[in-house]
N, C-alpha and C positions, 0 to 999 in steps of 0.2 A: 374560347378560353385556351390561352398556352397551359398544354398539359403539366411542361416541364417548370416554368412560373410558380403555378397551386404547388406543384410539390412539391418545390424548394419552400415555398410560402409556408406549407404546412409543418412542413419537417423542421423550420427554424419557430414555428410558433412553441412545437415540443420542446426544442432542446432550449429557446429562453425562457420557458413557462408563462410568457405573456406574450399578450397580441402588440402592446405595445412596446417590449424591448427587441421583440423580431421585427417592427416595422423599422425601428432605429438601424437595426443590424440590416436592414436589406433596402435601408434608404429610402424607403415609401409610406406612406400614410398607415395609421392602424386600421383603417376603415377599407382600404387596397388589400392589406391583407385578410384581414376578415371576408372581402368578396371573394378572394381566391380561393379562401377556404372550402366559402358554404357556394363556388360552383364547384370543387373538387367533390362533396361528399354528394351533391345533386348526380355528377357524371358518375359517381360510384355506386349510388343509390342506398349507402350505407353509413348513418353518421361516424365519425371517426372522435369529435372531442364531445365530450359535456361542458358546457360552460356556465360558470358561477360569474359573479361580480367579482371575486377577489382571484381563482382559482382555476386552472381549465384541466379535465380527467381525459386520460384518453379510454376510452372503449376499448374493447375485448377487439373490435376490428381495426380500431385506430393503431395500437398497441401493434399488431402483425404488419399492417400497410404501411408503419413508419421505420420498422426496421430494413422491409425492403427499399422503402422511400430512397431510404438513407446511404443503402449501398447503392444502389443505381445514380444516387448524385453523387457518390464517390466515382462511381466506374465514369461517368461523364467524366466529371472533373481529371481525372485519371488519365483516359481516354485524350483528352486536351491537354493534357500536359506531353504526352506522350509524340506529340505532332511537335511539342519546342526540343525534343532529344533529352526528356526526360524520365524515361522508362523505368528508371528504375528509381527515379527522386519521393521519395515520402515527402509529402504538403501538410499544412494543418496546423492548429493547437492540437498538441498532445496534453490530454488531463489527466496527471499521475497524483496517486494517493499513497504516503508511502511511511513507517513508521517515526516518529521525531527524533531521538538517537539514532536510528541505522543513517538515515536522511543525512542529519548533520555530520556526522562521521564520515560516510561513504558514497554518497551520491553528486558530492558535485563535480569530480572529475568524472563519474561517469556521464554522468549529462553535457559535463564540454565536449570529451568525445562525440557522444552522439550527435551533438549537431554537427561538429566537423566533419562527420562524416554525414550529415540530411541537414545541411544548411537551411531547408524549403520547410523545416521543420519545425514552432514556437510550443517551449516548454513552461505549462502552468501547474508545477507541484506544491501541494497541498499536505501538511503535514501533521501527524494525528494520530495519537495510536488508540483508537475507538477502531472499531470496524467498520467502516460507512459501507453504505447500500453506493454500489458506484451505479448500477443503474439509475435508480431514483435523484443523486447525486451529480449524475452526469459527465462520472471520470469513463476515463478509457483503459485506464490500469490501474490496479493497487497492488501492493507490496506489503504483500501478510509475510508474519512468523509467527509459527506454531506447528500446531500438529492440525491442516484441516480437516474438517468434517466435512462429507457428502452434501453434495451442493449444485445446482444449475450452474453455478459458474466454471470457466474451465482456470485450470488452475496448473500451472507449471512449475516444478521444483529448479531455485536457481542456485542454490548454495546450501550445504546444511550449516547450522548454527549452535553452535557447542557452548553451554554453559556451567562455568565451574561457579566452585564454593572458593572465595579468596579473602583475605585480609591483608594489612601494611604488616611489616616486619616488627613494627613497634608493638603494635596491639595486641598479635602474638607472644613478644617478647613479653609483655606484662602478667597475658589473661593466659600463656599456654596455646599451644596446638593441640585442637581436637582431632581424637584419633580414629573416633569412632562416632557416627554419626548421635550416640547417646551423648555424647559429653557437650553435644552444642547445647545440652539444656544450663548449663555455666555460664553462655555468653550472649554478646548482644548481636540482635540478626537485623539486618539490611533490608528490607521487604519490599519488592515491585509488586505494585497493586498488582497488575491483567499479567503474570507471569501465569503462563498455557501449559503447566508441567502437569505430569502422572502422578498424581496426589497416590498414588500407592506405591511410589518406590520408597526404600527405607529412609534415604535423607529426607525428603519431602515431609513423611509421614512423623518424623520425628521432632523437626520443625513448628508442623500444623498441630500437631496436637497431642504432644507430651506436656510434661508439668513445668514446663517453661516460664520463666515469667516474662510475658509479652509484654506487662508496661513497658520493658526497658527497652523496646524493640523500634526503631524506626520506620515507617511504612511511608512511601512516595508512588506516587505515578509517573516518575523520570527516574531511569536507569542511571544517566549521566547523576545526578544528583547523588544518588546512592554511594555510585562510582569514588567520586570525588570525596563522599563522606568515610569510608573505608579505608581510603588513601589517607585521608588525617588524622585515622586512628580511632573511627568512632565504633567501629565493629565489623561482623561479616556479612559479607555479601553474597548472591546466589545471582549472578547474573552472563548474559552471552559476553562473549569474547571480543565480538566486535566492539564492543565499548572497552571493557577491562582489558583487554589483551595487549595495549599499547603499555597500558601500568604494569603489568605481570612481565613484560621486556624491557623493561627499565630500573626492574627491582623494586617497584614502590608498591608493587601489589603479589604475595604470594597465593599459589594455589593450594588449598589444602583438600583433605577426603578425596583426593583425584581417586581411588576404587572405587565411590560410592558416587561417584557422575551422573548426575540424571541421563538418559537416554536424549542424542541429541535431535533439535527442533528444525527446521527448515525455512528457508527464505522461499517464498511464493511469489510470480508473477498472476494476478488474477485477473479474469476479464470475463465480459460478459459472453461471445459468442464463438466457436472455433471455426465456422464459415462465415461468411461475407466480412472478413475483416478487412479493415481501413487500413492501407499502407503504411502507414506511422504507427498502429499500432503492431503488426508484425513486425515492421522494421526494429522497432524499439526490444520487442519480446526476443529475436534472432537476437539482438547487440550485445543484452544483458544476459543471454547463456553463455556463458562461460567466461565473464569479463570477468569475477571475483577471485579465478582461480578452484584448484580440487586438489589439495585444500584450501581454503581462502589465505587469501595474504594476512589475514588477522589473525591466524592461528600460529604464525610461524614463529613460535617459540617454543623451548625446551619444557 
């Protein structure tokens, strides 16, 4: 048995979830990889998958043997690249997960960059604003905003995230500027479903659960959407900057309650492990500190 065979065999059975889309991916037979397999856990004397008809688990030892698996065929492949005067070239799919506003707004000159700068580099982002399990999932980064919680993952702060209370100049002009976070019980409010704020600061609280009348309110799961609704006058908004911030520099979106600011949120790089990481994903993690600026370029308005 080639040691290094089974462990490539195995560690691609994990990351395609089947025996048959890693025999595709490594050009061999399902039944080739299957013997690599089960002489790999014979030579280890430790089963590594469970296997079902539809589904394969890994074990408690399979689960440990596949993360080292994984870097050790990194550092080969690494290791061989480094003999063509590549030492310092990131290879791979990079799998990023990353919010669908910030994404569409902000990420794709950041990803032309990057490759101009790790050409050896292929970018498959994934767009979402759920929080997916990147482990289970099989990304190699995700792009949270929020405030996180304690967590196995490590997590790097890349940019903070400021979010104002705004409306069009019209809407105002009709319905009044609120001056005080009690007078938003007058008007129509702009709702992002998974907005991650401190339901105890006084705008928030006044919002959630004063004597409002909520029929009148709009609620979505796309910020842009909101965004765009607020611009034509349909009411106020409670959203990050990165989206509103272009309209609030152009006049078509004013900021109002700016004293009563929520405390701001944070852009996170997240990843599963802070040792044996894959070249592409450091690469990537180094690129994106500090590309957005401090303060971001989305902020820069009066």
């Amino acid at each position: 048995m080639d040691r290094i065979d089974a462990m490539r065999a195995f560690v691609t059975v994990v990351n395609e979830g089947t025996f048959t889309r890693a025999a595709d991916r490594l050009e061999l037979s399902p039944q080739l990889v299957s013997k690599y397999v089960s002489q790999l856990e014979q030579h280890l004397g430790v089963r590594l998958l469970n296997r079902t008809t539809r589904k394969i688990h890994l074990t408690e030892a399979g689960a440990s043997y596949h993360l080292r698996a994984q870097q050790i065929l990194n550092d080969i492949d690494d290791t061989e690249n480094e003999l063509g005067d590549l030492q310092t070239e990131a290879r791979g799919l990079l799998r990023i997960s990353a919010p669908t506003s910030f994404a569409i707004h902000h990420m794709a000159t950041l990803l032309s960059r990057f490759q101009q700068a790790h050409p050896a580099v292929g970018i498959d982002l994934q767009l979402s604003d759920r929080k997916v399990d990147i482990v289970e999932e099989g990304f190699d980064i995700a792009l949270r905003i929020g405030h996180l919680k304690s967590s196995s993952l490590i997590a790097k702060r890349i940019a903070p995230v400021r979010v104002v209370m705004c409306a069009s100049p019209d809407y105002l002009n009709r319905y009044g500027i609120p001056r005080s976070p009690e007078d938003l019980r007058d008007h129509r409010f702009l709702s992002y479903s998974y907005m991650d704020l401190d339901a105890s600061q006084p705008l928030l609280r006044e919002l959630q659960h004063s004597e409002r009348n909520h029929s009148r309110d709009m609620i979505s799961n796309n910020g842009d959407v909101l965004v765009a609704a607020a611009t034509a006058g349909a009411g106020i908004a409670l959203q990050p900057t990165f989206i509103a911030g272009n309209g609030i520099m152009k006049g078509e979106l004013q900021v109002i309650l700016a004293d009563h600011e929520p405390e701001p949120l944070a852009l996170y790089a997240v990843y599963a492990h802070r040792q044996l990481l894959a070249s592409k994903v450091r690469s990537f993690i180094d690129f994106i500190d500090g590309f957005f600026g401090d303060p971001p370029y989305w902020d820069q308005f009066k």
